[in-house]
TORKELUM-529996 format. One record per residue (C-alpha): x, y, z. Coordinates in steps of 0.5 Angstrom, whole numbers, plus 500, padded with zeros to 3 digits. Each point is the difference from the previous one (the first is absolute). Last residue first. Example, Ala and Ser with C-alpha at 12.3 -4.5 7.8 and 13.67 -1.06 7.14 Angstrom:
2
527498514
498493502
END
This chain:
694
504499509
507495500
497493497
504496507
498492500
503496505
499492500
499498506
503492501
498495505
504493500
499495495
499505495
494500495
499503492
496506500
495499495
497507497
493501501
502508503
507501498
500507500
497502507
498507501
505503503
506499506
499493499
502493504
499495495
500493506
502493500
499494504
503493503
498498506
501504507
496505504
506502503
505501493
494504498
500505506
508500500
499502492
495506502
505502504
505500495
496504495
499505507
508501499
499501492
495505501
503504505
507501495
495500493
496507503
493500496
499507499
493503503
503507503
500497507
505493498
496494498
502492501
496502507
494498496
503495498
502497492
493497497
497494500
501495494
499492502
499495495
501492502
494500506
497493499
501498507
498506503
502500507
506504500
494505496
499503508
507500502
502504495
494506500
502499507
507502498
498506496
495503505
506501504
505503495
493505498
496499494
500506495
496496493
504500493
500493500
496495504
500495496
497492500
501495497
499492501
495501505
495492501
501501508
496506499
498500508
507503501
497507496
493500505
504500506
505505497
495506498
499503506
508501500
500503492
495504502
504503507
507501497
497504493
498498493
499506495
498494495
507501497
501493498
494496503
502494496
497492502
501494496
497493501
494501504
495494501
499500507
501505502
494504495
496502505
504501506
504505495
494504499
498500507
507503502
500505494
494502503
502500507
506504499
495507500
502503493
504508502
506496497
497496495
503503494
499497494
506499495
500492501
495497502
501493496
497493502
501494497
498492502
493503501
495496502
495504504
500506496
493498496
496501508
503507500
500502508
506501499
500505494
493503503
504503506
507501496
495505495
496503507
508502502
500504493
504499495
506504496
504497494
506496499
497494500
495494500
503494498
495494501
503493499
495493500
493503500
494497503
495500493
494505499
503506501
495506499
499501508
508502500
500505495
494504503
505499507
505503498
496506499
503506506
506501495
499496495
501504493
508502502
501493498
507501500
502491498
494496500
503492499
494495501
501493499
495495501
495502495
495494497
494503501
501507497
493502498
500504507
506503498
496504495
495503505
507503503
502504493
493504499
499501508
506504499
498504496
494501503
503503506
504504495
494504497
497500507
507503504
500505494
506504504
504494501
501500492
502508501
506497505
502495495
498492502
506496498
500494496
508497502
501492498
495494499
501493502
495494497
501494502
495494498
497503495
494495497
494504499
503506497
494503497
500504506
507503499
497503492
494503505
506503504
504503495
496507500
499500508
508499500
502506495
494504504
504499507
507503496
505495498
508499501
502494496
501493503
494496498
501492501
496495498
500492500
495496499
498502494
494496497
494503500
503506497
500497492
503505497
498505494
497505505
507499503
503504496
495506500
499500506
507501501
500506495
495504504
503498506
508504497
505495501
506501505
501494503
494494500
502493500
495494499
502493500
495494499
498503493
495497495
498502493
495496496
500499493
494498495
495504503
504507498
504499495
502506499
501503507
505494501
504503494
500507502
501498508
506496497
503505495
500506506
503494505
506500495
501507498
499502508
494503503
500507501
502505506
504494502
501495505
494495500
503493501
496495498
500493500
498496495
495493498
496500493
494495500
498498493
492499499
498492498
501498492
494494500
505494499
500495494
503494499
500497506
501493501
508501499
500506504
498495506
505496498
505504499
500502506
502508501
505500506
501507503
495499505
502493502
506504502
507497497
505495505
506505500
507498498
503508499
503502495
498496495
495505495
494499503
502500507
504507499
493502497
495498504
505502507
500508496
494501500
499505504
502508499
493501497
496501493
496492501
496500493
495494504
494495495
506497495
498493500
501499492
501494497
494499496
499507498
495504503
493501498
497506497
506504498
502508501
503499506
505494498
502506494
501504506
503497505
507498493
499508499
501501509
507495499
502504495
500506503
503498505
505498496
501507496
500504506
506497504
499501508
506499504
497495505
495498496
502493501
497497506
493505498
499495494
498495505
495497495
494496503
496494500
506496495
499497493
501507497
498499493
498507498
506503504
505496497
497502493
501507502
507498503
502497493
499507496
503504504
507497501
503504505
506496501
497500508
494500499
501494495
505496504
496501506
494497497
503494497
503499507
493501502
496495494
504495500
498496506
493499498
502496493
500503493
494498496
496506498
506504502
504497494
497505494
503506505
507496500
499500492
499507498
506502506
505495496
507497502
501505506
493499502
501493500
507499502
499505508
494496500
503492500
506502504
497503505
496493500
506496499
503503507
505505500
507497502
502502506
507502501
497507499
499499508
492503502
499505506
493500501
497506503
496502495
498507495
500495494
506499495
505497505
506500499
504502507
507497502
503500507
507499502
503502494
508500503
503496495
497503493
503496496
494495498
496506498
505502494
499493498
493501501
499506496
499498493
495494503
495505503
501504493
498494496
495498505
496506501
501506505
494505500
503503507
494499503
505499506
507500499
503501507
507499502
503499506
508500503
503502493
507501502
505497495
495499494
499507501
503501492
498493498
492501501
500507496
504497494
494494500
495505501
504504495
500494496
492497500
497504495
495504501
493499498
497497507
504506504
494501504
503504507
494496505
507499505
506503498
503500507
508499501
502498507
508500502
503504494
507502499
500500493
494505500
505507501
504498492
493500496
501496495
495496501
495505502
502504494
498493496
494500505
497507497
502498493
495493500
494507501
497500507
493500502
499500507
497496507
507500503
506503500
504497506
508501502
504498506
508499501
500507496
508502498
501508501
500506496
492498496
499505495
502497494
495494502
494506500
502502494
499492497
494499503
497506496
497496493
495498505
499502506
493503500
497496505
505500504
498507501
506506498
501503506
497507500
505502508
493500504
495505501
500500492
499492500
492501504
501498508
496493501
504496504
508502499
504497505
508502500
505498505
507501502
499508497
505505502
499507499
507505499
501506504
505505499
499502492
492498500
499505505
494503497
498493498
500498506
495504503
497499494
499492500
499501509
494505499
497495495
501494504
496504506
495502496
498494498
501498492
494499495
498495498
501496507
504494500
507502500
504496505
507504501
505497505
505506502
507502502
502507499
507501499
504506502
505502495
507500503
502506503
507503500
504499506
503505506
503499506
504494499
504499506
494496504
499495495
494495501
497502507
501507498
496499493
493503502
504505505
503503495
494504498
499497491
504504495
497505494
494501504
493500497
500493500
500500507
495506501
495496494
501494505
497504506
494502496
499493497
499497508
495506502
497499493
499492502
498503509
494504495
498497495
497493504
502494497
495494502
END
């Protein structure tokens, strides 16, 4: 949390020094006390940068032009740089990977010292960007080398060859998935492959799996018999799916998507043998011309009547899944094949004709754009065109930063009933929320939803009907959410003395609960814990709500009701005092099924502190403890003192080393920055300490 004022404090004595041809000559005393004078060297500045907003925070800002007015006496080292959602003009305008191609090789003349690890990845490169990467001089020294979903199917095989000889010496794991590699290229290499002495692991595989596979396997007669049929005549292995067998159909599949041979992927798709296609599996790099064919070959199945006699196609599968049918598929893995999967030739040889049923299309979405993007804009359109004979279902739902009238307008398309999982994580005015409501009612199967930040404006407040019947209008929708077991409302300002119209609408006994960041009345914790759908809750978050001038026995009576069944437990920064926190202990032993419980961000006193110890001694599942740094920790001005702390970190051990057993505790003096992690055990008691200055 900086704070201006004590950082331009600390700016303000660095200008006075730099300002100075020579440094005080006691700062270089200790070291030379005969030298009085020394010119100054250029001050670094050390700092890890995390650029995750659009545009940059005012204290990154004020840092980049204070440096850039001392550019001459002050260098900016940075050990480690993530970028998240920063446009590339706020960044350094590096050229995408994306965009590499016919660049690769400025980009090595620039490298000054040798790599031990490279990694280009999901790109379209020209054979002469790895023969530049082959010649390369800073690449021979190579550890890891990374060129996985790099199609090279065309290339010739030498500066793979070349590329391999030259990090023979060093190469420890290579890593060639879906790299489009064929037998005559494979074999080409093998001798150069057979050099490389310290290769300790070796990725071929050309699906999104975690099988490693040894190139001393031999491909099997099946990969065999697809790989010649479509390289020998495309025409002729079409005409040959009437009669192929079962097991050929998914690694024909793959060398067709991924040899981008259109034509042969419409037909596969029109004689799938399979109930489902998991297309999504392989869409990791989203190329426009395959699935394109894959949804001309649904069309033509579409427009006829009966269904071809092979055909079992009834589910188009567009999600990250899959991947276990086509590794099975395809030999990687020995795995018994799902009846589901199966289509019987009996039973299709009984059956000529097969009435056409509708065709079930499976995605997730992610709304995080003003608009939707290319690929879902094209799959609404095409879903919208064929409306009857295509069904869009979703079971994943984000929301970030789209606009309601353009949500509504997406999901209109979409068969709500079948999501289970929403999440709405932008900042919404109470009328957005009233305006989404009617769409979350027809989501009759969400089993957890979580929404993020609805506020009330000072002029909502003033209409106290309208924003009344606002609220009425999204609680009258939870009433149809019959399934709902996880409920995460993250600064629901609207709920301020209306907690318990929400609460009424729950149908089902909830498994987590997280209400946060927000302010509640005393009667809002009553009607919580008096709550007939809370009392099997096996997680709970409070956090960011103030109970200070809360009577203890509401929090005590909630945590009575749920002792039984509560796994995790984060009061952090709840305003919690010596007083509540001692009321409340009788009830927190009784949650003998406690596994992690947090306490950050609270005053609590050394003594407080060691009952609090005593107290959860006796949990036997207890393995996540966060608390804060005591009172006591504290200097009069609200500065953390390391030196107090670090003695009262010792007595707080003695008391653990008392208790005895094994345990580990995250002492913070904010906000705990681990919360759901696991702590690894100790055989005897240890108390991590976290200092994250204010």
């Amino acid at each position: 949390m900086p704070q201006e004022e004590t950082f331009q404090a600390v700016l303000d004595g660095l200008d006075v020094l730099l300002a100075q041809k020579a440094p005080p000559s006691l700062a270089s005393l200790a070291e030379d006390i005969s030298r009085t004078e020394q010119p100054l060297a250029p001050l670094e500045v050390i700092i890890e940068l995390c650029l995750k907003e659009r545009i940059l925070d005012g204290f990154l800002t004020y840092l980049l032009r204070w440096a850039e007015q001392k550019r001459d006496s002050v260098h900016l080292c940075c050990r480690k740089l993530r970028t998240l959602s920063v446009p590339v003009g706020n960044t350094m305008k590096a050229q995408s990977l994306a965009q590499l191609d016919c660049r690769l090789d400025q980009m090595f003349r620039c490298l000054m010292t040798p790599l031990d690890s490279l990694a280009i990845t999901h790109c379209f490169l020209e054979e002469s960007d790895l023969a530049h990467l082959s010649w390369c001089p800073n690449i021979s020294q190579l550890k890891g080398l990374d060129l996985s979903g790099v199609s090279l199917t065309d290339f010739s095989p030498e500066p793979l060859q070349v590329l391999l000889e030259k990090v023979a010496a060093t190469l420890q794991e290579l890593n060639l998935n879906q790299y489009g590699i064929m037998d005559p290229q494979l074999e080409s290499v093998l001798p150069a492959l057979s050099r490389c002495s310290q290769l300790r692991s070796f990725s071929l595989w050309s699906l999104r799996s975690r099988v490693r596979m040894s190139v001393r396997t031999p491909p099997r007669l099946l990969d065999l018999a697809g790989t010649s049929l479509l390289r020998d005549n495309e025409a002729s292995a079409i005409t040959a799916l009437e009669y192929l067998p079962t097991e050929l159909f998914p690694p024909l599949f793959l060398e067709a998507f991924f040899g981008r041979r259109i034509e042969t992927l419409k037909a596969l798709v029109q004689a799938w043998p399979f109930v489902r296609l998991p297309l999504g599996g392989l869409m990791h790099m989203p190329q426009e011309e395959t699935f394109q064919a894959v949804l001309d070959g649904l069309d033509v199945l579409l427009a006829q009547k009966f269904r071809p006699r092979r055909c079992r196609l009834r589910v188009l599968d567009l999600r990250n899944t899959g991947q276990n049918f086509w590794s099975m598929w395809s030999g990687a893995r020995a795995h018994v094949c799902p009846s589901s999967w199966m289509a019987p030739a009996a039973e299709n040889s009984s059956r000529t004709k097969q009435h056409l049923a509708s065709l079930e299309v499976f995605t997730d979405l992610c709304l995080e754009k003003r608009t939707p993007g290319k690929f879902l804009t094209y799959l609404l359109r095409w879903v919208e065109q064929r409306k009857g004979l295509i069904h869009l279902r979703c079971k994943k739902l984000k929301i970030v930063s789209m606009p309601v009238g353009t949500i509504m307008k997406v999901l209109s398309r979409v068969q709500l009933d079948c999501l289970q999982e929403v999440d709405v994580d932008c900042t919404w005015r109470l009328s957005a929320l009233a305006r989404f409501a009617p769409l979350l009612g027809q989501m009759t199967s969400v089993q957890r939803l979580r929404l993020s930040h609805v506020r009330v404006s000072e002029f909502d407040r003033q209409q106290q009907q309208q924003q009344q019947q606002q609220v009425v209008q999204f609680t009258s929708q939870i009433l149809r959410l019959h399934h709902l077991r996880d409920l995460h409302l993250e600064s629901p300002s609207f709920l301020e003395g209306r907690l318990d119209q929400m609460l009424r609408c729950l149908k089902t006994p909830l498994d987590n609960l997280s209400v946060t960041n927000c302010q509640l009345t005393e009667s809002d914790l009553s009607h919580l814990s008096r709550s007939p759908n809370i009392s099997q809750l096996k997680g709970l978050d409070l956090s960011g709500i103030s109970l200070s001038d809360f009577r203890p026995e509401l929090l005590q009576g909630l945590l009575e009701k749920v002792a039984a069944t509560l796994q995790e437990l984060n009061l952090e920064q709840c305003g919690v005092m010596d007083p509540q926190l001692d009321s409340i202990l009788p009830a927190l032993s009784c949650c003998s099924q406690l596994s992690a419980f947090s306490l950050c961000g609270n005053r609590l006193s050394m003594a407080i502190m060691g009952k609090l110890l005593r107290c959860t001694a006796g949990l036997p599942r207890l393995r996540e403890e966060f608390y804060p740094a005591p009172q006591e920790s504290y200097g009069p001005g609200g500065a953390l003192h390391l030196g107090r702390l670090s003695q009262l970190r010792a007595k707080l051990i003695e008391i653990m080393r008392g208790l005895g057993g094994p345990r580990a505790i995250w002492l913070s003096s904010s906000p705990c920055p681990r919360w759901g992690s696991k702590l690894r055990s100790h055989e005897e008691p240890f108390l991590y300490h976290c200092y994250v200055p204010a």
